[in-house]
Structure formats: C-alpha cells, structure tokens
C-alpha positions as CSV (number, residue, x, y, z in Angstrom):
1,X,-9.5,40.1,-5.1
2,X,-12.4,42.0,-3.1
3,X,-11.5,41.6,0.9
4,X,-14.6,40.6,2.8
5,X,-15.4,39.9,6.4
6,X,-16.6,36.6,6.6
7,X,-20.3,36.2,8.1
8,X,-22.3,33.4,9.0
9,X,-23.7,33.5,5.4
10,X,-20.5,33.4,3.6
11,X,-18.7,36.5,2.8
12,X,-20.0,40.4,3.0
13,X,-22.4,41.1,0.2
14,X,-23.5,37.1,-0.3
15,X,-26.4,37.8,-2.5
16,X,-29.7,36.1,-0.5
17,X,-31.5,35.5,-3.6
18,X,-29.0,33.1,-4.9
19,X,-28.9,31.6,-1.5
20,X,-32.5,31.3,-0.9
21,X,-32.9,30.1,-4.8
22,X,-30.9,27.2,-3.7
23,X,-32.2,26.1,-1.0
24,X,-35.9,26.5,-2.1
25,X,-34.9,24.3,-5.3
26,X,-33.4,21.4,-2.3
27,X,-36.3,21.6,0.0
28,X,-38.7,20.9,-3.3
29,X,-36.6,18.0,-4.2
30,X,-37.2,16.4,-0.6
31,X,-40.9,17.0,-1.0
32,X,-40.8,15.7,-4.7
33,X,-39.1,12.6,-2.8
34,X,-41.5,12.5,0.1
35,X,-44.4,12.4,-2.2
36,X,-42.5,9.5,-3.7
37,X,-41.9,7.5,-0.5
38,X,-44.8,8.7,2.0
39,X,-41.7,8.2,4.8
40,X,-38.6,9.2,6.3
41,X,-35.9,7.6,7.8
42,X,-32.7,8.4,9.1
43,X,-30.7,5.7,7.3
44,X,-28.5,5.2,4.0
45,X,-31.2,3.5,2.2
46,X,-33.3,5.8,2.7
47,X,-33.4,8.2,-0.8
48,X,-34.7,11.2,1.4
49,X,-32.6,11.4,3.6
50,X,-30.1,10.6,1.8
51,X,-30.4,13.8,-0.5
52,X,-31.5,16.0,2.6
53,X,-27.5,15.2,3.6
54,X,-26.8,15.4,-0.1
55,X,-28.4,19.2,0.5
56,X,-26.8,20.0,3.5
57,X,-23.3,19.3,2.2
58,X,-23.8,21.1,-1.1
59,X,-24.6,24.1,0.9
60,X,-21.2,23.9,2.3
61,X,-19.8,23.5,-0.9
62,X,-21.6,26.6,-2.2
63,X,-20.5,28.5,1.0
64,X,-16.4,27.5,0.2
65,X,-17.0,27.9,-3.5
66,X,-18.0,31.8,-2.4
67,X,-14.8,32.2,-0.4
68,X,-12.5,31.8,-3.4
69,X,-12.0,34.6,-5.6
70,X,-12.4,34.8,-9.6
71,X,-8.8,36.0,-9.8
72,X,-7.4,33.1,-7.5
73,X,-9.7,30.8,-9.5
74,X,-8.7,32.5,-13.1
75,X,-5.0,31.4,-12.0
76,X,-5.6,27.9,-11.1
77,X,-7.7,26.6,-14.4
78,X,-5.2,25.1,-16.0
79,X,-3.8,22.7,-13.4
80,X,-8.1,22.0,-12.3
81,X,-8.6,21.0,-16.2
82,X,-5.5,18.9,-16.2
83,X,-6.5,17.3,-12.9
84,X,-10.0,16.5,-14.8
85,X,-8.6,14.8,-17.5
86,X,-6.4,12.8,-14.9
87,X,-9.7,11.5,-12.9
88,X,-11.3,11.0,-16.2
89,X,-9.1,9.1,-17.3
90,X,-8.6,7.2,-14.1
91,X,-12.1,5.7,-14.7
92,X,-10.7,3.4,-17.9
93,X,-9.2,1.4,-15.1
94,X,-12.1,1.1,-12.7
95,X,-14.4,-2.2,-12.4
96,X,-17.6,-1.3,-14.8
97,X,-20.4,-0.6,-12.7
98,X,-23.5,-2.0,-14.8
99,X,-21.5,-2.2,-17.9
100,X,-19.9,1.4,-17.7
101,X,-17.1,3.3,-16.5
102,X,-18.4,6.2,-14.8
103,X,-18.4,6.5,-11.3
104,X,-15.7,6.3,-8.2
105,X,-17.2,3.6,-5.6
106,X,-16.2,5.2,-2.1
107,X,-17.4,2.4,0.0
108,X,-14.3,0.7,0.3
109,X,-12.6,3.9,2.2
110,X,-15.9,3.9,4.2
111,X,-18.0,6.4,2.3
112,X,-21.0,4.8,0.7
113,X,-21.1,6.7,-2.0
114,X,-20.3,7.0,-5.5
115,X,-18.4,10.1,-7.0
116,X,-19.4,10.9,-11.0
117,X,-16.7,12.8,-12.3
118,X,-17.9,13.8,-15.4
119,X,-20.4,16.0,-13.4
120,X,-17.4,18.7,-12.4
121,X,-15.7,18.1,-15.5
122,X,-18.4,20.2,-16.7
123,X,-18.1,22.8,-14.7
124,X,-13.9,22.8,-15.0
125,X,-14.6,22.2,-18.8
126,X,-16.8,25.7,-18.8
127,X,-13.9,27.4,-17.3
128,X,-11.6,26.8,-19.6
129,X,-13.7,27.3,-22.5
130,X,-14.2,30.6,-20.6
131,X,-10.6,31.3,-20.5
132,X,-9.5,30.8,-23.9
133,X,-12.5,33.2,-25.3
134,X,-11.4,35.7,-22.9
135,X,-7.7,35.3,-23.7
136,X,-9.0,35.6,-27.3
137,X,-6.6,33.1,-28.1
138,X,-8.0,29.5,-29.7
139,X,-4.5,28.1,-29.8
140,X,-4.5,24.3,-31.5
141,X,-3.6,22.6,-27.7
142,X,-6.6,24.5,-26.7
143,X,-9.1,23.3,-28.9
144,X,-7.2,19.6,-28.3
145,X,-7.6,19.9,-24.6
146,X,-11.5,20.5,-25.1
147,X,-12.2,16.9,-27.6
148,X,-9.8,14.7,-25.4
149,X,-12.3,16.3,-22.2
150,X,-15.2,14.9,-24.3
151,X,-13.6,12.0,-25.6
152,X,-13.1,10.9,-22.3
153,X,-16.5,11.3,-21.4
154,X,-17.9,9.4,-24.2
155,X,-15.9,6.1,-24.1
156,X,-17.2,5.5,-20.6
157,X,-19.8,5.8,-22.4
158,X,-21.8,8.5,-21.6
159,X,-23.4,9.8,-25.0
160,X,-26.1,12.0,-23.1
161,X,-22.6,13.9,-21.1
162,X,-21.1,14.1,-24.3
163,X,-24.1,15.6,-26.0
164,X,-24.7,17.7,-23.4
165,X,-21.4,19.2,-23.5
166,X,-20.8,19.2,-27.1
167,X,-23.8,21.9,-27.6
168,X,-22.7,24.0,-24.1
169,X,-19.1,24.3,-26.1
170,X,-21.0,25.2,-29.2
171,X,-23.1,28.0,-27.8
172,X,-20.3,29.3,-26.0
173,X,-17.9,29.7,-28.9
174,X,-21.2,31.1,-30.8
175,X,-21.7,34.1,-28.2
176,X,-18.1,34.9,-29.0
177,X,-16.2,36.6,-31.6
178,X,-14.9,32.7,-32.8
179,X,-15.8,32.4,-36.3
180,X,-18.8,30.1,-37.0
181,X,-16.8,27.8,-39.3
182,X,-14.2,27.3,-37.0
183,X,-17.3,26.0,-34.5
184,X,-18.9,23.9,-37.0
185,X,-15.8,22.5,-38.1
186,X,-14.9,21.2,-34.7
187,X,-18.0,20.1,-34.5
188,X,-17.8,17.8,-38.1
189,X,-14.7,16.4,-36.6
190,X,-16.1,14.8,-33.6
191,X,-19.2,14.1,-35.1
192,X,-16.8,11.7,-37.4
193,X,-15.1,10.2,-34.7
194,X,-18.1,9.5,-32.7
195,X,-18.8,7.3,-35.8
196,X,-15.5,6.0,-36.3
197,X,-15.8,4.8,-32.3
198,X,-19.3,3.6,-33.4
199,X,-17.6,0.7,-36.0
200,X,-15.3,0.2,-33.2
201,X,-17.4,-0.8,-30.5
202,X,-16.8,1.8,-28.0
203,X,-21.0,2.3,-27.8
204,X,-22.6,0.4,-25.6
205,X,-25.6,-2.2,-26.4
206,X,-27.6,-0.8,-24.5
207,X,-27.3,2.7,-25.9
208,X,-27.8,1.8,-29.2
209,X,-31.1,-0.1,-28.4
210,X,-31.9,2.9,-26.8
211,X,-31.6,5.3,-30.2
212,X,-33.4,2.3,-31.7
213,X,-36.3,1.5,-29.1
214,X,-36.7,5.7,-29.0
215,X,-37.1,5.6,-33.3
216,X,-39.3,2.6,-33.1
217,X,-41.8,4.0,-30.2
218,X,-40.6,0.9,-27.8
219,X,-39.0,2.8,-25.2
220,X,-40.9,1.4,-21.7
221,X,-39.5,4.1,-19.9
222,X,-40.8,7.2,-21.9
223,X,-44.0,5.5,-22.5
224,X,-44.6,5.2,-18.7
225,X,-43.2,9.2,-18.3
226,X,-45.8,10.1,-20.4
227,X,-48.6,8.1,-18.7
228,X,-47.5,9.7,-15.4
229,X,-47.2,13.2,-16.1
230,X,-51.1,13.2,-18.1
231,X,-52.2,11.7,-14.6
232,X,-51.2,15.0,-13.2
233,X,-53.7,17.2,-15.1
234,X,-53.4,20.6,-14.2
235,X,-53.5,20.4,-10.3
236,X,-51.6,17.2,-9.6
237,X,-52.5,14.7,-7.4
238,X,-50.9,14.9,-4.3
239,X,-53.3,17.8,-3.2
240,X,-56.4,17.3,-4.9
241,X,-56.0,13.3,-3.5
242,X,-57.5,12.3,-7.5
243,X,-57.7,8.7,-7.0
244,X,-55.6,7.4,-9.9
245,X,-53.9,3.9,-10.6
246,X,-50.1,3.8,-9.8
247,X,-47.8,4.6,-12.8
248,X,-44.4,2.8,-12.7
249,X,-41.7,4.2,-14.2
250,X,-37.9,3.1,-13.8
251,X,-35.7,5.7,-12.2
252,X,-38.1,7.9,-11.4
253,X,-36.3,9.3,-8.5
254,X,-33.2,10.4,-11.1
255,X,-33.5,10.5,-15.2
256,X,-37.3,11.0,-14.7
257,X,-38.3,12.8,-11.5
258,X,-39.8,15.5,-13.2
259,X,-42.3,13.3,-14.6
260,X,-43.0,12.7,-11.2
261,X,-42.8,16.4,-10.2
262,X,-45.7,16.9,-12.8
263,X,-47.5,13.7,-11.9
264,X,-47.8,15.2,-8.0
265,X,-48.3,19.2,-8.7
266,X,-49.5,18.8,-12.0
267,X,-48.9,21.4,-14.9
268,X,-49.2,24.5,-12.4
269,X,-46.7,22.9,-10.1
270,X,-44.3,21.9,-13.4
271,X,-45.0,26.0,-14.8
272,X,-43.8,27.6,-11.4
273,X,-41.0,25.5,-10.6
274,X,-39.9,26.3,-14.6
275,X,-40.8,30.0,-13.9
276,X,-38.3,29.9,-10.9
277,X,-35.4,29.1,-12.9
278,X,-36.6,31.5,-15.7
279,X,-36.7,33.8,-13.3
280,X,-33.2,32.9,-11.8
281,X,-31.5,33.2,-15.3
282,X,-32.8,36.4,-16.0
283,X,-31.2,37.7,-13.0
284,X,-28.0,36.4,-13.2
285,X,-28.0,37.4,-17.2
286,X,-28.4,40.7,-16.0
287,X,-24.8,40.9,-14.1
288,X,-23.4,39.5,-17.6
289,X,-24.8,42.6,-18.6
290,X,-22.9,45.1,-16.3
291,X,-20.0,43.3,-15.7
292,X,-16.9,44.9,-17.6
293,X,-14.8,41.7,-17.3
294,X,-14.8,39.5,-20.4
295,X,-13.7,36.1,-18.4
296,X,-16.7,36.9,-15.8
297,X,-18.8,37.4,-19.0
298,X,-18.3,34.4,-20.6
299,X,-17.9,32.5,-17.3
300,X,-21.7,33.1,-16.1
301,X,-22.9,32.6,-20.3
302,X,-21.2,28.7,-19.8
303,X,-23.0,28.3,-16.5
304,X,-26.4,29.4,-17.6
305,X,-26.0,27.3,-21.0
306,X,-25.0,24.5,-18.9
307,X,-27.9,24.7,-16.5
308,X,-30.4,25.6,-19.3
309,X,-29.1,23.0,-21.7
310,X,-29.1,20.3,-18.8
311,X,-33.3,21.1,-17.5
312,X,-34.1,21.5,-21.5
313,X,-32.9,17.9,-22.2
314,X,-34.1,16.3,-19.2
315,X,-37.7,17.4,-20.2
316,X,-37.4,16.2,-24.0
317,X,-35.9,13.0,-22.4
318,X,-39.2,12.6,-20.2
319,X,-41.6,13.7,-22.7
320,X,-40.2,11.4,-25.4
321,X,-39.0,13.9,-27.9
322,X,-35.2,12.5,-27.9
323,X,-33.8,8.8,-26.9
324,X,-32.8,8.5,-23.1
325,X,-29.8,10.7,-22.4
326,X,-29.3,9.9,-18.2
327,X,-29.0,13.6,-18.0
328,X,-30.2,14.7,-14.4
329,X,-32.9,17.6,-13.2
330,X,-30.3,19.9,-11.6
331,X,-31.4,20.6,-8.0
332,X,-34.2,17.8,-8.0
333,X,-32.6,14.5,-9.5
334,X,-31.6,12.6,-6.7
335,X,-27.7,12.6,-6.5
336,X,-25.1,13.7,-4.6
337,X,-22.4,14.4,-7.9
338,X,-25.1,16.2,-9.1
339,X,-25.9,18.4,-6.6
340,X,-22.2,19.4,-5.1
341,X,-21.8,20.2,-8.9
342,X,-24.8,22.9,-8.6
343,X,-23.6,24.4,-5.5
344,X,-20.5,24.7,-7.2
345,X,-22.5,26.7,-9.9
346,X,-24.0,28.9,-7.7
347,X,-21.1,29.3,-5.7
348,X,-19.2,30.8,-8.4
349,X,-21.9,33.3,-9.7
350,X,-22.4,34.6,-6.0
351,X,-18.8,35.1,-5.9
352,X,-19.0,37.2,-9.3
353,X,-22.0,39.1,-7.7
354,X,-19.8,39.6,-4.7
355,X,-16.8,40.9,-6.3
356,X,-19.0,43.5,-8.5
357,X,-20.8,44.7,-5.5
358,X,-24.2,44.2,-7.8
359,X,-27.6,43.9,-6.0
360,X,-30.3,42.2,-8.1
C-alpha cells in the first residue's frame, strides 16, 4: 500500500479527470431529469432530487472507495464474494416486489429506499473473476463459485443481470490466457440449465412475453423508444423548442432514459455524451497498459467490460434490437443501487491510478 495524505479531494494524487468525469455524467442526469419534470422539489417523491442525493452520496462512496488500497482490497475478496452470495441468497426469502425477488425494502428501518444487490455483486463478481486469472489458477470451486453468483441472480429472476454478466465473465476469461474451450464450455453448461430452469418454471411470465412480444414486433415500450428518440432529430428539442406531440414511454426515467436523452439533445447530444465515455475508456485502458500488476490488469479490463457491456445493451434495449433486459444507463438511469455501484467503479480505478502514480 502507497501512504497518502489525505486532502479534501480524497487522497494525494486523486486523479481530477476521473473525478470531474463523474460528476459531469451526475449533473447531466439531473438535467436529463429536469427536462423530464420541468420542476424541483425538495421531497422523496420527487425523482430529481431524489437522484441529486442519490449523486451526492455516491460521491462519498467514490471518495471511501479511493481510501482503500488494492492490496487491502486483494486480501478481502473472498470473504466480500461469500458475503454476496449470502445477501443473494437472502432475497429467496423476501416478499416479491411486483412478482420478483430483487430488491431489499429499507423503509421499515426508516430509509425509503430499496437496495438491489445484484448491482454490487457485479462489481464483487469482477473481482474475483479478476483474482483467479491473476492467480492463474481456475480451480473447479472457483469456476462453482462464479455459476451459483449467476444462478442466484437469475432465479430472482433477472435474465437481463444474468446476461449481462454471463458475457462480462466471458470477455474476461477471453483476454486471458484461459483456453477458449474451457470458456465456451462453461458457457454450454449454463446455457442448459437456463433451459432446464425454463421447463421448471423459474422464468417469469412476464419475461417470456417479453422474448415473445420483442420477436413478434408487440413490444409497447420499444415501439414508443423509437418514436421518441426520431422526435429528437439531430438538435433535440429542448433547445430548439420544436413543437412536437408528447411521446409516452414507460420507465423512461430508468430502462429508457436515453431515449429520452436523445429525444431532448437529439443525435449531437446522444454522440457527445457517447464520446465522453469513449473518451473515458480510452484513458483508463491506457493504465492497463502501463501497469505491471496482472490483478490491476485484469481488474480495470472487468470494469470497463462491465461499464461498456451495460451502456451497449441499454441502447439495443431502447432501439429495439434485443427484448427488454431492465439493464440501467450507468450514471444517468435514475437509481440509487445503480449509482453507489458506479462510484464504486470509479473509486477503485482512481485508487489504481493512485497507487501507480500515473497522470493521464
């Protein structure tokens, strides 16, 4: 571990971009919002300022993320990945919350708030991937410990988590020296028992008449994405005030807030704010570069997979290219799990850009 004084930005050497990065992606989510609700108001039904405290919070967690160090972190993996699949597991004996089994309700202990799990099990499930590559050791209780993670995940159900995290494992055992069989055959395996816990019942209704309404060109929700975003042109129409009719589409505010994102700044607005992250992982794939440290390596490669994978789904999802998947815009989705998740993210590749003294 690399001693630094502690400064009102986090420890010596913080890197600003990183910081700034963050809080520039926040403060367009509030205006995406804004546009959304033309008002703000200090309450707890209010979605703006709800995610302004959602913001402010995540920048402390991205501050006490930076305090920890990658060797203090390295050593306590294994007991985060078992508490993971303890709280995931936790959620088979919750109350369904409309039909699924996917979030903690905090209300009753006075926080009105729900906690996703499954949105740090991510991040935990990246670190150990990252571990065992860099161990160079793909023991069978490994590999075990990565499909009961995802098992757990997609009995909930939550098929779009699962998916998600099935191809971040898959690209991060294909950067390494794993063979490719070995990856594909893992892959096979839970391919069959997603079928197996299809004749079973463990899907949901209303995910199945979601693969079917997608195949069948029924989906409402995509339908209405599409209308929205085409009613942004080029310019959008927050600032050009085009008067156009009013475009409804359900959970705009989460699953499909780019859709409005591009409806509001139109495809300029939708090409910067892609640039910005473009621009974002090339910098921090550049410290994967230089780094000497095989963990740190593979580390950042899960995080940037994850990110990318997450924002590359979430647009296929709005522009009707796959069936719904729930997946979240990271930075712009309203959310709380979503966002303390993020700063968690770029809390732990400042920390690695700390610790190698690297200015980008």
């Amino acid at each position: 571990m690399i001693n630094r004084k502690i400064t009102i930005l986090g420890p010596e050497g913080t890197n600003l971009y990183i910081l700034l990065q963050f809080l520039l992606f926040s403060v367009i989510s509030w205006f995406t919002l804004f546009s959304s609700i033309g008002s703000i108001e200090f309450e707890t039904t209010n979605i703006l300022s709800r995610q302004i405290v959602f913001s402010l919070i995540g920048l402390s967690v991205f501050f006490l993320t930076t305090y920890l160090s990658i060797e203090n972190l390295y050593n306590l993996i294994n007991p985060l990945f078992i508490l993971s699949i303890s709280v995931l597991s936790g959620l088979l004996f919750t109350t369904p919350i409309l039909g699924v089994r996917r979030w903690y309700d905090l209300e009753p202990i006075g926080i009105p708030i729900f906690i996703q799990p499954s949105e740090f099990s991510k991040i935990i499930l990246v670190l150990f991937i990252a571990k065992i590559l860099s161990q160079n050791s793909y023991k069978l209780i490994f590999i075990m410990g990565v499909l009961i993670n995802l098992l757990l995940i997609f009995i909930q159900p939550d098929l779009g988590t699962t998916v998600l995290l099935l191809l971040v494992t898959f690209f991060m055992f294909f950067i390494s020296d794993i063979k490719l069989r070995s990856t594909v055959l893992g892959l096979l395996i839970f391919f069959l028992l997603f079928f197996i816990l299809l004749e079973m019942n463990f899907i949901g209704d209303y995910q199945i008449s979601r693969i079917t309404d997608f195949f069948s060109g029924d989906d409402f929700s995509q339908n209405q994405s599409r209308l929205s975003i085409s009613s942004g042109g080029l310019f959008g129409t927050y600032f050009t005030n085009l008067q156009v009719t009013e475009v409804f589409v359900p959970v705009q505010t989460t699953d499909f807030i780019f859709s409005l994102f591009l409806r509001n700044f139109g495809f300029l607005g939708g090409f910067l704010l892609l640039s910005l992250w473009v621009l974002f992982f090339f910098r921090v794939n550049r410290i994967i570069k230089l780094t000497q440290i095989e963990f740190e390596k593979y580390l950042l490669s899960g995080l940037l997979i994850l990110l990318g994978v997450q924002i590359f789904i979430n647009l296929l999802t709005i522009l009707g290219f796959i069936p719904l998947t729930g997946i979240p815009f990271p930075l712009l989705s309203l959310g709380g799990s979503s966002i303390f998740s993020t700063a968690i993210i770029f809390g732990l590749i400042n920390r690695v850009f700390i610790e190698n003294n690297i200015v980008v």
